[in-house]
C-alpha positions in Angstrom: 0.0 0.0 0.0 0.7 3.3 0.0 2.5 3.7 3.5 4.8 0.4 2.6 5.9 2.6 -0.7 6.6 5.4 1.7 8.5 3.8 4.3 10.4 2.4 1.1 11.3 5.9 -0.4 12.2 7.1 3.1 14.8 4.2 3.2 16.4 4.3 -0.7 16.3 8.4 0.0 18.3 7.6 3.7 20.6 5.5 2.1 21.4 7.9 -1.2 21.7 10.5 1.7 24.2 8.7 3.3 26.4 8.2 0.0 26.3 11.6 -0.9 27.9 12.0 2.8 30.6 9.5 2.6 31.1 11.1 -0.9 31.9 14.7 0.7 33.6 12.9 3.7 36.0 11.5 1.5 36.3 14.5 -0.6 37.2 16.3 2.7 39.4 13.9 3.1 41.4 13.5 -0.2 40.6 17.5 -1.9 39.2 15.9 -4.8 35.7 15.1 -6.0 34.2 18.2 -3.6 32.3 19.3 -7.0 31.0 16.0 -7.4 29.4 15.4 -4.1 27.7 18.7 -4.3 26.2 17.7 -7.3 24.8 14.7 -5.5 23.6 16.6 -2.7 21.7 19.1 -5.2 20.4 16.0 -7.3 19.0 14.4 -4.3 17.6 18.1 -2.8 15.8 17.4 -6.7 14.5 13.9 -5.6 13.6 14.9 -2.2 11.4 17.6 -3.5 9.3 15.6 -6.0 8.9 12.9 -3.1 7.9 16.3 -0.8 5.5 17.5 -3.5 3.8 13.8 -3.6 2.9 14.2 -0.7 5.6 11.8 0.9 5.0 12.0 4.5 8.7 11.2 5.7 9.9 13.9 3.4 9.2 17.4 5.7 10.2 20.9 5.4 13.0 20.3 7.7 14.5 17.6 5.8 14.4 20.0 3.0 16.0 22.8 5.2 19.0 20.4 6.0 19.5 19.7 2.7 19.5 23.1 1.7 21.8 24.3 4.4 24.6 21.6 3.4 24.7 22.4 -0.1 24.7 26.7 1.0 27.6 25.5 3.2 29.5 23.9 1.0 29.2 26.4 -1.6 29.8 29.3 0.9 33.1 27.0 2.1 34.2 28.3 -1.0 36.7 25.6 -1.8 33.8 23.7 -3.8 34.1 24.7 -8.0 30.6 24.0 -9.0 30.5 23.1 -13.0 28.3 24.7 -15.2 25.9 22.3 -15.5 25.7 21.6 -11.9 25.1 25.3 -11.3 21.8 25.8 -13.5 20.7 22.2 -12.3 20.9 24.0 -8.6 19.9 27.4 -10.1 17.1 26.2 -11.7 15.9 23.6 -8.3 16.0 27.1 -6.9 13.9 28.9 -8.9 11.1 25.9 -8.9 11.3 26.3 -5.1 10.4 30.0 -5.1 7.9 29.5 -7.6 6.1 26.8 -5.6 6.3 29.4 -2.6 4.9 32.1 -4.8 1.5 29.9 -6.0 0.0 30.3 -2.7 -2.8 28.1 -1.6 -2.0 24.8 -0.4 0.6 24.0 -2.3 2.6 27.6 -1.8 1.9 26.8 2.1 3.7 23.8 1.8 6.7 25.7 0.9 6.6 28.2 3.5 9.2 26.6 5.5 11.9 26.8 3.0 14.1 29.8 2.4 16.3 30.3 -0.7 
């Protein structure tokens, strides 16, 4: 049913999330990759959103907020060059987010917690 599919995406999304860790750990660690770990940060902030927008209940504002906050850190660390590409992917995850907040209604108050 529908709660066994969410309790499923809350565990592949956990897991992902904890790769994408390890994967800036070791870029910590080593210097190299840094750009590549933020890019899996920002692609999961994507898949995190469309779960958040399904209406996914283990995907919350705060979840959101977290992984918003690492990928502003990381960029604001300034040691992290970002490629193009990566940019206007996290650009452009940006600007959906604002719009969302901008609908108002339901599905704007549903974005209230998030700041960009």
């Amino acid at each position: 049913g529908a709660a066994r599919d969410a309790d499923s995406v809350a565990v592949c999304l956990k897991k992902s999330l904890k790769i994408a860790s390890a994967a800036q750990q070791a870029a910590a660690t080593t210097g190299a990759g840094a750009g590549d770990a933020l890019a899996l940060f920002i692609t999961l902030l994507n898949k995190y959103l469309y779960f958040f927008e399904q209406g996914c209940p283990s995907v919350t504002p705060t979840v959101l907020r977290g992984l918003l906050e690492v990928i502003s850190n990381e960029l604001s660390s300034g040691e992290v060059q970002m490629p193009p590409d990566v940019e206007a992917y996290y650009s452009a995850t940006l600007r959906h987010i604002r719009h969302q907040k901008a609908k108002g209604g339901e599905a704007g108050a549903r974005y209230d917690g998030l700041t960009v």
